[in-house]
Each structure stands twice: as structure tokens, then as C-alpha cells.
C-alpha positions as CSV (number, residue, x, y, z in Angstrom):
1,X,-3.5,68.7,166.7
2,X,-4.4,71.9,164.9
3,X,-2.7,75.1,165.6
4,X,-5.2,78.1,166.6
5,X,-4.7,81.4,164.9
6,X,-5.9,84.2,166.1
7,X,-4.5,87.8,164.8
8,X,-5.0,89.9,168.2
9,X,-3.3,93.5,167.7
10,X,-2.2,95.4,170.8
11,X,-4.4,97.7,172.3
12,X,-3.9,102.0,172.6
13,X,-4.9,105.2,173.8
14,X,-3.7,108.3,172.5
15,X,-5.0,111.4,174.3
16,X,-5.0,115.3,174.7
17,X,-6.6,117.9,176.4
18,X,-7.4,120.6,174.2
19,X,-4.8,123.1,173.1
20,X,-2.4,120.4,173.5
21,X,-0.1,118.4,171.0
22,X,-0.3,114.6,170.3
23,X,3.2,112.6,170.6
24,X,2.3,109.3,169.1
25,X,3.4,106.3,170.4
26,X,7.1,104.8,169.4
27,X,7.8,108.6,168.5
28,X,11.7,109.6,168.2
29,X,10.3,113.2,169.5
30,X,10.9,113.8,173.5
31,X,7.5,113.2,174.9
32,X,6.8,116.2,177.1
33,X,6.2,116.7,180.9
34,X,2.9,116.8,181.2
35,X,2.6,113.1,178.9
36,X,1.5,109.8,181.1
37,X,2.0,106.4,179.9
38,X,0.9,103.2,181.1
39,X,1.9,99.8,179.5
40,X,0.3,96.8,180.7
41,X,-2.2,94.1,179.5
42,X,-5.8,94.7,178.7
43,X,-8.4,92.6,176.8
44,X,-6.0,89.6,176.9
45,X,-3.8,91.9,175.0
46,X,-0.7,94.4,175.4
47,X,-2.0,97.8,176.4
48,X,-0.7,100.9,176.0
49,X,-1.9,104.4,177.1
50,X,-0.6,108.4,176.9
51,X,-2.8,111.0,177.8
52,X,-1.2,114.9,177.2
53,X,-2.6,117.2,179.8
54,X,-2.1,120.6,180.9
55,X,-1.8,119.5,184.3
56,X,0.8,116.1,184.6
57,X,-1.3,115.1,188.1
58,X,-4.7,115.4,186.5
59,X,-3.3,112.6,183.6
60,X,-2.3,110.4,185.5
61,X,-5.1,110.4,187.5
62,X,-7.2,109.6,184.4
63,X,-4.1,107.0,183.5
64,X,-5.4,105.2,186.9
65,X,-9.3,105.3,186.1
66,X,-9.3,104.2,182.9
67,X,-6.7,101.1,183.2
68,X,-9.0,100.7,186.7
69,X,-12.3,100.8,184.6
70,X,-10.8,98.6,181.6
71,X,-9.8,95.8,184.1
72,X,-13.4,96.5,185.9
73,X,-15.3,95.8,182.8
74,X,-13.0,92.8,181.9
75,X,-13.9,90.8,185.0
76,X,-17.4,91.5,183.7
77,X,-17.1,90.8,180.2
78,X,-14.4,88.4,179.3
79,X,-14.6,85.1,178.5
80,X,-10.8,83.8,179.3
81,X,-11.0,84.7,182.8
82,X,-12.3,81.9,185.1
83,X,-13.2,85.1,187.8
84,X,-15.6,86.6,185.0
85,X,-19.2,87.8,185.9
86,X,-19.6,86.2,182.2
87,X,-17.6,83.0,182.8
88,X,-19.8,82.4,186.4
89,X,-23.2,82.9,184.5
90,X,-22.3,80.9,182.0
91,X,-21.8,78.0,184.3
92,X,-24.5,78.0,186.9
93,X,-26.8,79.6,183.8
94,X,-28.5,81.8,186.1
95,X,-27.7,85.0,188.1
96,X,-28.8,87.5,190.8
97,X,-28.3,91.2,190.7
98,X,-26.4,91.2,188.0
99,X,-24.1,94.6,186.8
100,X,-25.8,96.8,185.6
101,X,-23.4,97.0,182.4
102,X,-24.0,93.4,181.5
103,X,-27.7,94.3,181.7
104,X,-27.2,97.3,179.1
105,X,-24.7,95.2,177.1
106,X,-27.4,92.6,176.8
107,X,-30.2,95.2,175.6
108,X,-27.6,96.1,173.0
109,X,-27.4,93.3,172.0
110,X,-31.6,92.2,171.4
111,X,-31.3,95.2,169.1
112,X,-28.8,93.9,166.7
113,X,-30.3,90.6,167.4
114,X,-33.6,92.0,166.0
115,X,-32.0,93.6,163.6
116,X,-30.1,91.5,161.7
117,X,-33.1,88.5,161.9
118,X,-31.0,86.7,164.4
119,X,-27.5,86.9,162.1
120,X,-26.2,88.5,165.9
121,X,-26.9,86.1,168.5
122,X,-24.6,86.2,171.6
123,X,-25.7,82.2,172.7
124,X,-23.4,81.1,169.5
125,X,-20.9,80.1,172.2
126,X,-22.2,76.3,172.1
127,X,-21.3,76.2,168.7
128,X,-17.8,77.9,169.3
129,X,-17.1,75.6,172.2
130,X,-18.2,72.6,169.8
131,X,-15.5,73.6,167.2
132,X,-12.9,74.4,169.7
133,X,-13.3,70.5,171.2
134,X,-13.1,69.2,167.6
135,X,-9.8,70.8,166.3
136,X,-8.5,70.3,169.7
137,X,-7.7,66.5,169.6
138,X,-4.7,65.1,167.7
139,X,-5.6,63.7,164.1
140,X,-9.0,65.7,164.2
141,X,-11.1,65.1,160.9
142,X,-10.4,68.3,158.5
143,X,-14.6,67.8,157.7
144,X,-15.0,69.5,160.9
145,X,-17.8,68.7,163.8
146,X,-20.4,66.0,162.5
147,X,-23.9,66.8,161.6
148,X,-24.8,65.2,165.1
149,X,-22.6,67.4,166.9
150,X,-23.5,71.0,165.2
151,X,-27.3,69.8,165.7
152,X,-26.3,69.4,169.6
153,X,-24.7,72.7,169.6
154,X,-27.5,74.4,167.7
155,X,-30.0,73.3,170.2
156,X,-28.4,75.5,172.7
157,X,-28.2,78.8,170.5
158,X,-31.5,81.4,170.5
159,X,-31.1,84.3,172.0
160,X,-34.7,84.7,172.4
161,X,-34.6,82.3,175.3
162,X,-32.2,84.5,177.2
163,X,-34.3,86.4,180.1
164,X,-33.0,89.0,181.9
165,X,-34.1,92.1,183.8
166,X,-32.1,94.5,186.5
167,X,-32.9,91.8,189.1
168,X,-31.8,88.5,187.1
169,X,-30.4,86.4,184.0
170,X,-31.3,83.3,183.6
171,X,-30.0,81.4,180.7
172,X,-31.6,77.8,179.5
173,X,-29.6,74.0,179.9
174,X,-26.7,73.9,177.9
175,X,-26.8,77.5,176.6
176,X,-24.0,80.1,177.3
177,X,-23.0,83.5,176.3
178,X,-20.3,85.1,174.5
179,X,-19.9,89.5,173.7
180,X,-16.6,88.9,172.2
181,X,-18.5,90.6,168.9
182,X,-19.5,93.5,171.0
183,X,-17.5,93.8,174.3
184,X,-14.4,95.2,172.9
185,X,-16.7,98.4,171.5
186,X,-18.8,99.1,174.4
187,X,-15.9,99.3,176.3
188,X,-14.2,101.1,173.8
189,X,-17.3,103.8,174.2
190,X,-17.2,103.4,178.5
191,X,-13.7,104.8,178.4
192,X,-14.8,107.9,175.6
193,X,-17.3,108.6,177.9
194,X,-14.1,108.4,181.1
195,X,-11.6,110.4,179.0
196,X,-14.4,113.2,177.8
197,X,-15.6,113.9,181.8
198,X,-11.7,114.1,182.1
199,X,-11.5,117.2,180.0
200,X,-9.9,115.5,177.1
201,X,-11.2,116.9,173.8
202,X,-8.7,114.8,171.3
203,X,-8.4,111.1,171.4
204,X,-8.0,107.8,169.7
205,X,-9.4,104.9,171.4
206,X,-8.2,101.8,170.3
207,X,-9.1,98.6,172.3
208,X,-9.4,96.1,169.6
209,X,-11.9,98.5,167.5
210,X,-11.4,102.4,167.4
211,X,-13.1,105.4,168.0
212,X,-12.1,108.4,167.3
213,X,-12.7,111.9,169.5
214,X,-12.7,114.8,168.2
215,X,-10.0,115.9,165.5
216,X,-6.4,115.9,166.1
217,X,-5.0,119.1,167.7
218,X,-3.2,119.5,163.7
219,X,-6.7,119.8,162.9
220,X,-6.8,117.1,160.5
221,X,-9.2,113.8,161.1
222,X,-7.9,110.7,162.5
223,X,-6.0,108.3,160.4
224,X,-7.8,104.9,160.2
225,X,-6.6,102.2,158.1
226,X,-8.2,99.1,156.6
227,X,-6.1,96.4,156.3
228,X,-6.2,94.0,153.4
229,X,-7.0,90.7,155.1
230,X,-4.6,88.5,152.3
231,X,-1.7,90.9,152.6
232,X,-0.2,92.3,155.0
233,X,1.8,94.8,153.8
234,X,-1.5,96.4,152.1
235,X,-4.3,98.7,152.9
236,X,-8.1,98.3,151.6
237,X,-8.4,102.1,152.4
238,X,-7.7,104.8,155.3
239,X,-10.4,106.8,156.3
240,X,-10.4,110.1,157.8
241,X,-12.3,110.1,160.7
242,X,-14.2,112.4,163.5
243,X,-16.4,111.5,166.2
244,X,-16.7,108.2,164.7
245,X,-16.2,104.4,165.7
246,X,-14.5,102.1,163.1
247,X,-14.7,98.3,163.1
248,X,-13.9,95.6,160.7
249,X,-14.6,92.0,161.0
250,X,-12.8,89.3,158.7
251,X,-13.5,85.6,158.5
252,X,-9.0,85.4,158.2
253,X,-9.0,87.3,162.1
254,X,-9.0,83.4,163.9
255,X,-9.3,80.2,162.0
256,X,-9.9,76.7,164.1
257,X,-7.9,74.7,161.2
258,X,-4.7,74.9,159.5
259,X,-5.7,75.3,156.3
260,X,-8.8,78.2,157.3
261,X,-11.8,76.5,156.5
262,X,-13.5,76.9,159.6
263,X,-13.1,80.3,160.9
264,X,-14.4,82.5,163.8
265,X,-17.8,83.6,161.9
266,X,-20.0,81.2,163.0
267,X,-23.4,81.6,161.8
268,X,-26.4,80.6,164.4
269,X,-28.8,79.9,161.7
270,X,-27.1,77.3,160.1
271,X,-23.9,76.4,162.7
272,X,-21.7,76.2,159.6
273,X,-18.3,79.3,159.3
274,X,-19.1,82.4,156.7
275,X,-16.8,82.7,153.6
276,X,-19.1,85.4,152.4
277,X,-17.0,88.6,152.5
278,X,-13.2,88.6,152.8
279,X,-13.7,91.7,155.1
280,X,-16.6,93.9,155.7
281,X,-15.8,97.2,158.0
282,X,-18.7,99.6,159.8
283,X,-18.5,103.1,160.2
284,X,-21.0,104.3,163.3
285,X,-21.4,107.0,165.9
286,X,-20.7,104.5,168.9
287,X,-17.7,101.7,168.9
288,X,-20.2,98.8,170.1
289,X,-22.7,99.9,167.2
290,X,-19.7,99.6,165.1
291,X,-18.3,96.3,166.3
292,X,-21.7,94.3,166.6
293,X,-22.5,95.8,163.5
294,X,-19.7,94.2,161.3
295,X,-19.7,90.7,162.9
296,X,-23.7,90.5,162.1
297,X,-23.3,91.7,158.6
298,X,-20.5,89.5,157.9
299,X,-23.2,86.6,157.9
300,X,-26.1,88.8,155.7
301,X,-26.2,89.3,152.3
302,X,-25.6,92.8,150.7
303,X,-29.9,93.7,150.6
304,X,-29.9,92.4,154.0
305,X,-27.2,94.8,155.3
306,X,-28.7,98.2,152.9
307,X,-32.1,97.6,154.3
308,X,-30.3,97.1,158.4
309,X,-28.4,100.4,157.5
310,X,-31.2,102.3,156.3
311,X,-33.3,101.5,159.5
312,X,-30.0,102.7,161.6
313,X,-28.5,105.9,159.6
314,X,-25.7,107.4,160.0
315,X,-23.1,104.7,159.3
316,X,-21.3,103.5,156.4
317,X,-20.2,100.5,155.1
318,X,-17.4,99.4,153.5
319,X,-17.4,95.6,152.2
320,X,-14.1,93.7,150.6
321,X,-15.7,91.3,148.2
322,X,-14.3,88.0,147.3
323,X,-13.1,88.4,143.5
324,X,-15.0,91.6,143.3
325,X,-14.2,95.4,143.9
326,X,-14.9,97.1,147.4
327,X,-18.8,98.1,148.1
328,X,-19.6,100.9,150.0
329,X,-22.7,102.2,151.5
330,X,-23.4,105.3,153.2
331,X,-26.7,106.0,155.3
């Protein structure tokens, strides 16, 4: 039976209100009074939050709402719990009065649908689920899924025949969903928006993509680096970043197989993994910009992406190429 890899980092939030001093986390310095922590899981991953605040009551009242509003959005959103709003629809393909966040999140995502000519498309969960069955049984062929079954699974992907208004979802026979390429950032932006009414005016959000608040209280940006996807011990770049979201999506973050043939980026269009770019990272405003953003132009050729950019502005791309040097492009 093939072993499943899958490269999940742990989760944090580092926050100050302003005039205040940042203590990062795993720091030999004596946090002070007025620092909150909370350690826990979120995401399916381990969690950690400290929030500096004048007043030590007031943070930990925000520690409360946002682990409250990260675990809230999770049993909305996430796939690996059989309680999910997600996990329900996508078994009775249809549903009533559904949250008004998985509304939004679903009009985010027939923008980057549009967008990228159908590169993002949320119904690829068919063909995830097909792979997952095939390297799942002892002895499984190392060709992966047969033409029969990725023709099956494709059937079911096409995110135009999703429906869904205020009142209703309704998904077609067979199909299902999946936000893991977009989840992580919009509720990456939900708790910005949390930690900003809070009175916090420095912060690094980190829930599996980052964005970044402000500058640090030192003045400087935010430290962001860019691993290098075949070596661990090495960084593609670090960027200094303000008010900005950073994602990067690599076809080495979860492999079906041992040997990393078929990984994660599962393209609708053809049902067949993307060896394209060894790592491609976007710079936007928002984090769910940023995170749908990267998965979709994983799949697209380097036109493709300029031309997308363009018509978005105000992001940058950064793209590890295999055997070649790093692009960049900035809109």
C-alpha cells in the first residue's frame, strides 16, 4: 500500500496592538503580562496563537473569538470532518439555507474559475477521491487510475454545473466539492478582519498561507520566506512584506505515490497531476486571492498566468522553474 505524504506545517498567530512589542514564538525572552497564548489544533493542524495587548483581558478575549471563529469556519469548510457543512453537501448533493460564508466562498471561487478558463475548479474532488481509492489498496499499479476510471471521475468535475444562491446549493449526481485551494486563505482574511475590529494594528496570520498586517512594531516588513521545495534546509527567497497575503503551491506539498508521480495538482481539464512548476508563489492584497491564485496557476502556462495577473493587478508572482531560474511578475 502506498504511504501518503503530505507536508502540513503548524499553524500561527503573532499579534500586537499598536505601540506594543512582538515576542515571537519559541522566544528565550520573558513574554510579558499583557501576552495571551493559546495552543491547540486548527485546520487539522497544531495551532498556536499570542496576541500582545495593552489590556491582558481584552487579548484574551480576542484569544477566545478567534480560536471560536477558526473552529466555526472549519465545521463549515473542512473536508476531514464527517460534522462539516461541506462534508453533508457533498453527500446529499443538495442543500437549504446554506452559510452565508460558503455562499461567498463559492462566488470567490466562479471568479478564479473564470479566470483561469476553468484551471480552478472546486468539483475536482471526484478525481481526488479516484486517486486516493487507487494508491489505497495493497500492490496498486504505479500507472495510476485507468483511462476508464479518470473518464468516470471527469464526468463529475465542472464547476459550471454547480448552482447556488442565498436560499440553496445544489450539486449534480456524483459531483462533490472541495475549497482545500482556497479555504485556508479566506479564513486566513475572516480572522484579519477579527483581529483588526480588535484593535490590533501588527500581525502575522499564518493558517497554512500568510498574511501579513501592518508592519512590525521595529518598523521593518514581515519576514516571509519561500522554501525551496527539493531542499529543505534552503530558501527560494524571503520577501518583505506589508499588508499583503503570501501563498505558494508546490506539486512536492502531498504526493499519492512513493515515488511522487502523482501529486496533489490535479488538473480538471485533463484529470492527469501537474509537473509544470516546481513551485509557483502569489503575492495579493487578500490571503484567499493569494491561495486560489497559486493552485490555479500551477496548472497554466506562464502567458496564461501574465495575461490572469494583468486583469487582477496588484499581485506578483514569483515561479521556481524546473531546470530554469526563478520568474517573477509584478502587476
Amino acid at each position: 500500500m502506498a504511504s501518503f505524504v503530505n507536508r502540513r506545517r503548524a499553524i500561527g498567530i503573532l499579534a500586537a496592538a499598536s505601540g506594543l512589542s512582538l515576542v515571537p514564538f519559541g522566544s528565550a525572552v520573558a513574554v510579558p503580562a499583557h501576552a495571551v497564548d493559546w495552543r491547540g489544533q486548527a485546520l487539522g493542524a497544531p495551532a498556536e496563537l499570542r496576541i500582545h495587548h495593552h489590556d491582558r483581558a481584552h487579548a484574551q478575549a480576542l484569544v477566545e473569538q478567534v480560536a471560536a471563529e477558526v473552529r466555526r469556519l472549519e465545521r463549515i469548510f473542512s473536508l476531514y470532518r464527517e460534522d462539516s457543512i461541506l462534508v453533508s453537501l457533498n453527500r446529499q448533493h443538495s442543500l437549504v439555507a446554506p452559510p452565508e460564508e460558503l455562499v461567498d466562498l463559492l462566488a470567490k471561487c466562479r471568479g478564479y474559475w473564470t479566470l483561469s478558463e476553468g484551471a480552478f475548479d472546486p468539483t475536482i474532488q471526484p478525481l481526488w477521491s479516484a486517486y486516493q481509492r487507487h494508491f489505497s489498496v495493497p500492490d496498486a499499479d504505479a500507472t495510476g487510475p485507468s483511462d476508464r476510471v479518470l473518464r468516470e471521475a471527469r464526468s463529475k468535475v465542472g464547476f459550471d454545473r454547480v448552482v447556488f444562491s442565498r436560499d440553496r446549493i445544489e450539486l449534480a449526481a456524483g459531483m462533490a466539492l472541495t475549497l482545500n485551494g482556497v479555504a485556508q486563505g479566506y479564513i486566513t482574511d475572516r480572522i484579519v478582519t477579527l483581529l483588526r475590529a480588535g484593535g490590533i494594528g501588527s500581525c502575522l496570520v499564518d493558517m497554512g498561507e500568510c498574511r501579513a498586517v501592518g508592519m512590525r512594531p521595529d518598523g521593518n516588513g514581515w519576514q516571509v520566506a519561500i522554501a525551496d521545495p527539493d531542499d529543505a534546509g534552503r530558501q527560494l527567497a524571503v520577501l518583505d512584506v506589508v499588508d499583503r497575503a503570501v501563498a505558494t503551491t508546490s506539486p512536492s506539498g502531498f504526493h499519492f505515490d512513493s515515488n511522487g508521480r502523482f501529486n496533489h495538482l490535479l488538473d480538471p481539464r485533463t484529470g492527469l497531476p501537474a509537473h509544470r512548476y516546481r513551485s509557483l508563489t502569489v503575492v495579493a492584497v487578500e490571503a484567499a486571492d493569494a491561495d486560489a491564485l497559486s493552485t490555479a496557476f500551477s496548472l497554466m502556462d506562464t502567458a496564461s498566468i501574465a495575461a490572469a495577473a494583468k486583469k487582477i493587478g496588484r499581485i506578483d508572482v514569483r515561479i521556481a522553474q524546473v531546470g530554469g531560474p526563478e520568474l517573477v511578475m509584478q502587476t
